[in-house]
MDAnalysis code that builds the backbone (N, CA, C; Angstrom):
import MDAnalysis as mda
import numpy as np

u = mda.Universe.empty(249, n_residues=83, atom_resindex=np.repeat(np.arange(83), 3), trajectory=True)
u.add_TopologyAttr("name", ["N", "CA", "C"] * 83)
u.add_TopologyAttr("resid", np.arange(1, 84))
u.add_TopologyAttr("resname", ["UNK", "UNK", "UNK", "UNK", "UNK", "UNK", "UNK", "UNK", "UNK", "UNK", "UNK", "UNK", "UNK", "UNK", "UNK", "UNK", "UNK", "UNK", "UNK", "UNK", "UNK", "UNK", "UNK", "UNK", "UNK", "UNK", "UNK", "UNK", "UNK", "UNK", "UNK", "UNK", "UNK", "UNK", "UNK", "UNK", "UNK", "UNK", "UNK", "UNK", "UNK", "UNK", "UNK", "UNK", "UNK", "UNK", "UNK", "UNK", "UNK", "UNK", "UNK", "UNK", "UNK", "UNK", "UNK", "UNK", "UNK", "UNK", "UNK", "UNK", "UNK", "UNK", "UNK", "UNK", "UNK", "UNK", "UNK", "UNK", "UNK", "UNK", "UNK", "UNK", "UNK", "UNK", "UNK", "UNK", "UNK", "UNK", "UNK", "UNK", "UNK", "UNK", "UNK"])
u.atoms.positions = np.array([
    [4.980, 4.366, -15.688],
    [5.117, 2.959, -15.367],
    [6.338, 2.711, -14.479],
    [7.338, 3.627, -14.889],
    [9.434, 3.059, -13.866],
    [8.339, 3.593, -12.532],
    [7.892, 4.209, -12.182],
    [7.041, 5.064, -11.234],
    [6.203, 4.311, -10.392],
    [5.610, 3.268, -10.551],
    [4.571, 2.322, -10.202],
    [5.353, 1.039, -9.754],
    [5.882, 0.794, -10.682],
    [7.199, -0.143, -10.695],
    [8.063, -0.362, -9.687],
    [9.023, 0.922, -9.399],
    [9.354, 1.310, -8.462],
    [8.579, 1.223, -6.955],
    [7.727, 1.660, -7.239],
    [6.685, 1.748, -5.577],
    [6.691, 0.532, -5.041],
    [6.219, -0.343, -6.116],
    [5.963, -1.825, -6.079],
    [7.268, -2.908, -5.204],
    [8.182, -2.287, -5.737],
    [9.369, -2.542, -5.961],
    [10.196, -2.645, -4.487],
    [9.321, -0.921, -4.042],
    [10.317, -0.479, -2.513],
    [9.167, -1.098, -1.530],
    [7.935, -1.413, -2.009],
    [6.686, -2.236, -0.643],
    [7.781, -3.447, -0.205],
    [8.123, -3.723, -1.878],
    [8.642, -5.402, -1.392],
    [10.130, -5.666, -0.933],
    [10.817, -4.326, -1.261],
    [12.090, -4.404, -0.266],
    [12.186, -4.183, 1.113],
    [10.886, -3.314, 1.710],
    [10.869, -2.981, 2.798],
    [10.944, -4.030, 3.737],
    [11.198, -4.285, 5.063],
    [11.055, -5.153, 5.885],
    [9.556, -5.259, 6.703],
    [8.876, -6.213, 6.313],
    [7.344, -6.009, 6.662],
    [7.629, -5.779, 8.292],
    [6.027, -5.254, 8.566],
    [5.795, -4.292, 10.090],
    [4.605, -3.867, 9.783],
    [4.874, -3.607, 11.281],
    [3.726, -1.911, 11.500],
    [4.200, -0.763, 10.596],
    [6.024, -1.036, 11.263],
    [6.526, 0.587, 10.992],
    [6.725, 1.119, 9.898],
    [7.393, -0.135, 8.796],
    [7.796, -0.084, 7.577],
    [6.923, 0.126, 6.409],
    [6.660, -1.312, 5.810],
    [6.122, -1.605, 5.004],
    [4.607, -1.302, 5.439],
    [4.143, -1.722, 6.234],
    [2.368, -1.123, 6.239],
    [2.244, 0.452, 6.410],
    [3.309, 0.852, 6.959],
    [3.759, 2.675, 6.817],
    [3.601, 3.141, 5.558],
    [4.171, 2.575, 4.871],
    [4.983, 2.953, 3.046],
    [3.526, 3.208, 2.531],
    [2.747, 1.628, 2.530],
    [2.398, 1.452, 1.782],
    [0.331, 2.017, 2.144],
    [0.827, 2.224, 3.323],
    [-0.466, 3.227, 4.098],
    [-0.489, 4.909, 3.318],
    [0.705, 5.190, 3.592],
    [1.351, 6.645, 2.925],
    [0.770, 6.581, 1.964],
    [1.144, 6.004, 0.549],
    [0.987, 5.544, -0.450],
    [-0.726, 5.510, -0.834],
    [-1.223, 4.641, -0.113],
    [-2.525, 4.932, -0.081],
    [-3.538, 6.106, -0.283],
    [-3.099, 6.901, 1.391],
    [-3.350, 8.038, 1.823],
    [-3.168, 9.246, 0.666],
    [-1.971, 8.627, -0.052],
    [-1.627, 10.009, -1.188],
    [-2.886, 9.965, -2.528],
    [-2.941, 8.651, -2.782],
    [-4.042, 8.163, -3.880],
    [-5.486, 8.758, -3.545],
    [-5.807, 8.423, -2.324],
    [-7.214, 9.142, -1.714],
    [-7.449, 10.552, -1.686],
    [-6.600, 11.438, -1.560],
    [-6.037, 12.660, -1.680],
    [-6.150, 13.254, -3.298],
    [-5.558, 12.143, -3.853],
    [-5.935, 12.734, -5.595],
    [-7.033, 11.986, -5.916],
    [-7.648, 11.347, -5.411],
    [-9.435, 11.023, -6.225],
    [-10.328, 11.941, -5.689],
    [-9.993, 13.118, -4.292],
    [-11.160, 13.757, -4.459],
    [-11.055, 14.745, -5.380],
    [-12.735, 15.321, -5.881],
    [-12.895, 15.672, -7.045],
    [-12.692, 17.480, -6.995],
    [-12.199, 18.065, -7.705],
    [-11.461, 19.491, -7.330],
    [-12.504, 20.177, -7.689],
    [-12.452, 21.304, -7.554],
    [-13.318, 22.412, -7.151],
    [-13.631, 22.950, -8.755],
    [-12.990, 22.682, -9.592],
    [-13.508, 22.752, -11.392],
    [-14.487, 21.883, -11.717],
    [-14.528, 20.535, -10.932],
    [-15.940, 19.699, -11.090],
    [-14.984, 18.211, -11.688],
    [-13.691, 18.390, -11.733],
    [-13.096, 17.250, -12.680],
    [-12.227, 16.402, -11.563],
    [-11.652, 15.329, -12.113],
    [-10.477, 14.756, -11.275],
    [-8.886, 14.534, -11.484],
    [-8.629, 14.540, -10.647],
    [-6.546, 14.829, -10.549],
    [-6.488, 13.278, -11.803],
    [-6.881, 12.077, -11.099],
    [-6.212, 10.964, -11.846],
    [-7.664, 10.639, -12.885],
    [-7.421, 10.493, -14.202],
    [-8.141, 10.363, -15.594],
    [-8.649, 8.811, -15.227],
    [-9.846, 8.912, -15.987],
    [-10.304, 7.122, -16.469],
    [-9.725, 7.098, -17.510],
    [-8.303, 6.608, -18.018],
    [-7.848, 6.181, -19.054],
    [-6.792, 5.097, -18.389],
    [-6.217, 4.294, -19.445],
    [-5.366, 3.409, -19.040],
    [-4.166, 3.302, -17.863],
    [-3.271, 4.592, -17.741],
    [-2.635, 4.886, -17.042],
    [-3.049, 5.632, -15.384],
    [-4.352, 6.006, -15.399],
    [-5.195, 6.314, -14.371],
    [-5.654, 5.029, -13.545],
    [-6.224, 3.913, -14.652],
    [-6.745, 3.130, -14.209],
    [-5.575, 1.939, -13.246],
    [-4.335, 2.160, -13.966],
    [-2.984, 1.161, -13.452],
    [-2.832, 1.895, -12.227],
    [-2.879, 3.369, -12.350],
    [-2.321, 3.630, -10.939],
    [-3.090, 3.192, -9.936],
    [-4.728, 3.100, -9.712],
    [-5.467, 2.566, -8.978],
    [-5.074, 1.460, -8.415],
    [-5.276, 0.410, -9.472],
    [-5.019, -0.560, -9.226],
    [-3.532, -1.243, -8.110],
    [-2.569, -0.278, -8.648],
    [-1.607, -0.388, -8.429],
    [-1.301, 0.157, -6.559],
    [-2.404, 1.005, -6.411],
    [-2.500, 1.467, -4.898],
    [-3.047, 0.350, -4.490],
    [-4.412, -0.432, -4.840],
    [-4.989, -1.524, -4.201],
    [-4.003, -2.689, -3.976],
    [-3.349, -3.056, -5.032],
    [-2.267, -4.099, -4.737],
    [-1.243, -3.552, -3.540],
    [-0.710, -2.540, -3.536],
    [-0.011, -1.905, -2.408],
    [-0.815, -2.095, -1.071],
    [-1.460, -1.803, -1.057],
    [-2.279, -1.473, 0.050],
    [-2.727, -3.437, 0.690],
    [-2.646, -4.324, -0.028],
    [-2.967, -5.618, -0.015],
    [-1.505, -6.023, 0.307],
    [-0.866, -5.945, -0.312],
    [0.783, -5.977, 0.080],
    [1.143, -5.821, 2.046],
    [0.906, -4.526, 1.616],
    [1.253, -3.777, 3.453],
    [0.113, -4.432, 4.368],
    [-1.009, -4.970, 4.212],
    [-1.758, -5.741, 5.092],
    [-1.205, -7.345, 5.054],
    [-1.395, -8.172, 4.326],
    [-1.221, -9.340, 4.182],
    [0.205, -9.427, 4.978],
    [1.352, -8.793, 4.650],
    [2.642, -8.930, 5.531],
    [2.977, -8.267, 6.505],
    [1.709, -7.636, 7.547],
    [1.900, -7.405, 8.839],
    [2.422, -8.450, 9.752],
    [3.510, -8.260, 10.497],
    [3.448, -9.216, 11.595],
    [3.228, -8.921, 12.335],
    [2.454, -10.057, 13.628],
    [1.343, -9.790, 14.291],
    [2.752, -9.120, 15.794],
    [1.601, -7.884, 16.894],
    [2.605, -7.398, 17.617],
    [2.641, -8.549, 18.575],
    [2.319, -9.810, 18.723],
    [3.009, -10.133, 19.574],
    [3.075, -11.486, 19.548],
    [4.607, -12.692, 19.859],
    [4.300, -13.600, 19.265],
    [3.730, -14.520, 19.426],
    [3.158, -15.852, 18.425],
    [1.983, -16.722, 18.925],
    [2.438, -17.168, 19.765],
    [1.883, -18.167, 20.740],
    [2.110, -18.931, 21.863],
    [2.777, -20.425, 21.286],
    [3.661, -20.948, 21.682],
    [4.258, -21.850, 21.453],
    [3.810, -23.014, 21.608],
    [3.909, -23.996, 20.617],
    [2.923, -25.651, 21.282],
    [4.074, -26.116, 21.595],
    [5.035, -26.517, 21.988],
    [5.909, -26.894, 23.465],
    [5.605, -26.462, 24.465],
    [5.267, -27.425, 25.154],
    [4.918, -27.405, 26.742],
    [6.080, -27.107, 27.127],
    [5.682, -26.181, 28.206],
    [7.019, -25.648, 29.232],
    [7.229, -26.843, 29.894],
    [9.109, -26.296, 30.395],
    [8.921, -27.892, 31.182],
    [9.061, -27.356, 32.604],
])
């Protein structure tokens, strides 16, 4: 859980971006996808039990995190008319 917590913790200290926070929390992702495929014994890295199921979850919220606080690359157009 300090583990999840933590992750959670450094998405939301990061300074949102491309580079940062949608980085982190892309990484982060990428590592989760990596342990759900199913290994060559026929079983899987992360369990259907309670603490399996938080970590999931806990990537989807990450992963919702690092999208929702992208800022866009370039900025909107201004409603003040030039003068």
């Amino acid at each position: 859980m300090l583990g999840l917590v933590a992750s959670l913790a450094a998405a939301w200290a990061l300074p949102g971006g491309w580079s940062l926070r949608f980085a982190f929390t892309t990484g982060w992702a990428l590592a989760l996808v990596v342990a759900l495929v199913p290994r060559s014994s026929g079983g899987y890295l992360i369990g259907s039990d309670a603490p399996g199921y938080a970590l999931l979850v806990t990537g989807l919220v990450l992963v919702l995190v690092g999208i929702v606080t992208v800022r866009p690359l370039r900025p909107a157009p201004s409603d003040d008319p030039a003068p």
